[in-house]
N, C-alpha and C positions, 0 to 999 in steps of 0.2 A: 503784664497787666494782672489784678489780682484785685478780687472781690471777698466780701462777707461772708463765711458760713456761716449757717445757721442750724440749730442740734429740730430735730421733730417738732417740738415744743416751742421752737421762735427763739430759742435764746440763744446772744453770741456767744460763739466759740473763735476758734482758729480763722487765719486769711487761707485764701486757695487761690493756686496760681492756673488764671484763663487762659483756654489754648490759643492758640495765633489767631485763629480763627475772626477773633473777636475786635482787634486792634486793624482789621483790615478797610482800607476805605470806603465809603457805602455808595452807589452806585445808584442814587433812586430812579434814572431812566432805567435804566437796566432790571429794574426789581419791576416798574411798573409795564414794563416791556412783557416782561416775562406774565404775570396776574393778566392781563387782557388774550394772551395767547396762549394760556393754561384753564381760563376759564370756556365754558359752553356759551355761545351768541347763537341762538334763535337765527337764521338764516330770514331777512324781509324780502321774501317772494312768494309766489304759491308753488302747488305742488307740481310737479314734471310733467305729469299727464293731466292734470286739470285741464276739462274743457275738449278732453280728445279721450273720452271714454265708451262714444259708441261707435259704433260698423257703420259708420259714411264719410270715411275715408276716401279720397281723390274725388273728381269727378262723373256726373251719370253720362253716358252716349247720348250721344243726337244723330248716330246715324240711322239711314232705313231699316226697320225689319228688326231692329236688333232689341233682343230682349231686355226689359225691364230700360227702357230707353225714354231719352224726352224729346226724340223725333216730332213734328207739326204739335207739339202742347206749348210752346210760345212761354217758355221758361227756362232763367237765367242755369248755365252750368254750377251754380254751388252744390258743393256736397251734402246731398240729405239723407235721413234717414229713411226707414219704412214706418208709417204705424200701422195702415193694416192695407187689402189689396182687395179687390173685387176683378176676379179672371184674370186682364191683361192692364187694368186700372188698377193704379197707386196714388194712396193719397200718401205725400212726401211732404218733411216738417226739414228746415234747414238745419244744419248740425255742423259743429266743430269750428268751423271759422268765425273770425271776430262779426260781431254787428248779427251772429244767433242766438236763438235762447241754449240757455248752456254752454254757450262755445267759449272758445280760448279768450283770452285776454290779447288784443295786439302786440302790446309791449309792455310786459308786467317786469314789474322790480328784478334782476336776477340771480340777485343775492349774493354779486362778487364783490371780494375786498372786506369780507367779514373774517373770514378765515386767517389766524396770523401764523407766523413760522418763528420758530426761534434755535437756536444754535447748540450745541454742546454747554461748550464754552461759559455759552452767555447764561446758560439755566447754573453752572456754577456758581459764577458768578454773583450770579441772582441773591442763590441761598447764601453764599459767606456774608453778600451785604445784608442781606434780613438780619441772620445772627450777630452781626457788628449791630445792627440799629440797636438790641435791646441793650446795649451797652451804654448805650449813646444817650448822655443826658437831655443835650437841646432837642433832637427827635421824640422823645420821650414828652417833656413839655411842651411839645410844639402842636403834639396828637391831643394830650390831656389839657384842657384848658381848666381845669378847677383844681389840676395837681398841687399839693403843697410843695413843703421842701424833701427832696431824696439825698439819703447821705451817699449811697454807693446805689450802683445798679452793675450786673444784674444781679440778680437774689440767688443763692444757692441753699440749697437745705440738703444735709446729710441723707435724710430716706423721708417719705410722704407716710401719714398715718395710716389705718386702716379705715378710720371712720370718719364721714363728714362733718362729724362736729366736733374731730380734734383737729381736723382741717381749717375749716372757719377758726379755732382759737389760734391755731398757725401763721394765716394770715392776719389775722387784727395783730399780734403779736410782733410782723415783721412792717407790717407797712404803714400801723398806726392811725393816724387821720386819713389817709389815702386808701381806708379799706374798703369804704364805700364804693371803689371804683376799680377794685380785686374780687367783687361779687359781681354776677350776674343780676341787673335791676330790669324788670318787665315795666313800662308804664302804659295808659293806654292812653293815644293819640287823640288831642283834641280838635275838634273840627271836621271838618267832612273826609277827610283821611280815613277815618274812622270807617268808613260807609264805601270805602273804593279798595280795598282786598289790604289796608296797610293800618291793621286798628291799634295794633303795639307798635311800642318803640322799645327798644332796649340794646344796652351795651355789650360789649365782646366779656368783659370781665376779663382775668389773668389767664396768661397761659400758663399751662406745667406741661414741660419734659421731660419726660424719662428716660432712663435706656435702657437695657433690654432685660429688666427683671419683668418680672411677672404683671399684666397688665394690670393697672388697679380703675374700677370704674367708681365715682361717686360722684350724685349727681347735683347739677348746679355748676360744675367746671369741664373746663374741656384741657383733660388730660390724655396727653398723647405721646407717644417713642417718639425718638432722634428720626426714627427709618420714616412713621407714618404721618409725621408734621410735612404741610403742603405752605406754598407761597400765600395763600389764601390766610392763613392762619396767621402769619404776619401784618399782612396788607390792611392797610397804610402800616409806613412805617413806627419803630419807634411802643412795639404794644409793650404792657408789662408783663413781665416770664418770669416765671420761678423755673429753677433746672436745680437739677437731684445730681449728686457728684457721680452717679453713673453714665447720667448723661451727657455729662463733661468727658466722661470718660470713654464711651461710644464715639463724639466729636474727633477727642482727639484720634480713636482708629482709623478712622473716615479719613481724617487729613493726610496718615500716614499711608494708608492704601491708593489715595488717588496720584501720591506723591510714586509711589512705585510702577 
């Protein structure tokens, strides 16, 4: 399989030959498997000891003589607390069990089956299929629905500039009418959206990868190494990527070392 290079500046050059990596079958349970059980879920229950934060734990005595006891005062055994005491006289407030103020919840939510697990294997897995989808034309248009026509995917460029606006001329350069959707666009959300914590909307924009030269940050895109690209960064399938022939080049170590 063999895709496009492209020089700094957007212009073709040479074809380059994709590692295997990319011609492999794409597996979307297994990707989406993996993104539900890579990301953070909030846990819907309360906390462990809510509701069991004060000193009226168990039961009070009823029997004779016995100190701090509810002997002949004709009240039920729930667990109370103290709020304050005159000699051998306590006034007692109900505490901890359900149906008191402050107390436990009876049977609150308890937050099993949020937690997922996933395999070796299958986190492999995962990633060849990510890196296959941006290969993958129908993924690709299946994600972008305003896409035009692409001649080749994925995009390779020799080396990323140093500045964001020989960047920007990089992409309009390779992607043409489609570079509206290679930029990061903010809009902001109309309707009461607006007003309940989701006031923007905006796109992922292109990915770039690199490999393991020198970090470059410039901002408006989310460029990242071969090592510190996560499942996330793909998810949904099918996004657009640009890759730098070192990260083609990282790739292919990768395949060879897990092959060893």
């Amino acid at each position: 399989m063999k895709a496009q290079l492209y020089s700094s500046k957007g212009e073709k050059k040479s074809q380059v030959e994709l590692p295997k990596i990319f011609s492999v079958r794409v597996r979307a349970d297994i990707v989406k498997k993996y993104f539900e059980a890579d990301k953070f879920i909030q846990p819907y229950m309360p906390k462990p000891r809510a509701g069991l934060r004060q000193s009226a734990t168990g039961t009070i005595s009823h029997q004779r003589h016995d100190w701090k006891g509810h002997y002949g005062r004709g009240i039920s055994r729930a667990p109370r607390k103290t709020m304050r005491r005159r000699g051998t006289q306590f006034f007692w407030v109900g505490a901890n069990v359900p149906g008191t103020r402050g107390g436990r919840q009876a049977h609150p939510p308890k937050g099993i089956g949020v937690e997922k697990k996933i395999n070796k294997k299958e986190i492999k897995l995962a990633f060849e299929s990510a890196f296959a989808a941006t290969a993958n034309k129908e993924l690709i248009t299946k994600r972008y629905s305003t896409l035009g026509k692409i001649e080749h995917v994925p995009f390779v460029v020799e080396s990323l500039p140093a500045k964001t606006k020989e960047l920007k001329d990089l992409i309009k350069n390779i992607f043409g009418e489609n570079s509206k959707l290679a930029f990061k666009n903010r809009e902001t959300r109309a309707g009461r959206g607006s007003m309940r914590g989701r006031k923007y909307k905006s796109n992922a924009g292109v990915l770039i990868l690199t490999g393991e030269e020198k970090k470059i940050k410039l901002s408006g895109f989310d460029i990242k190494s071969i090592k510190e690209v996560s499942i996330s960064d793909f998810y949904p399938l099918g996004r657009l990527t640009i890759y730098t022939q070192k990260a083609l080049e990282s790739l292919n170590k990768e395949i060879k070392e897990t092959k060893k």
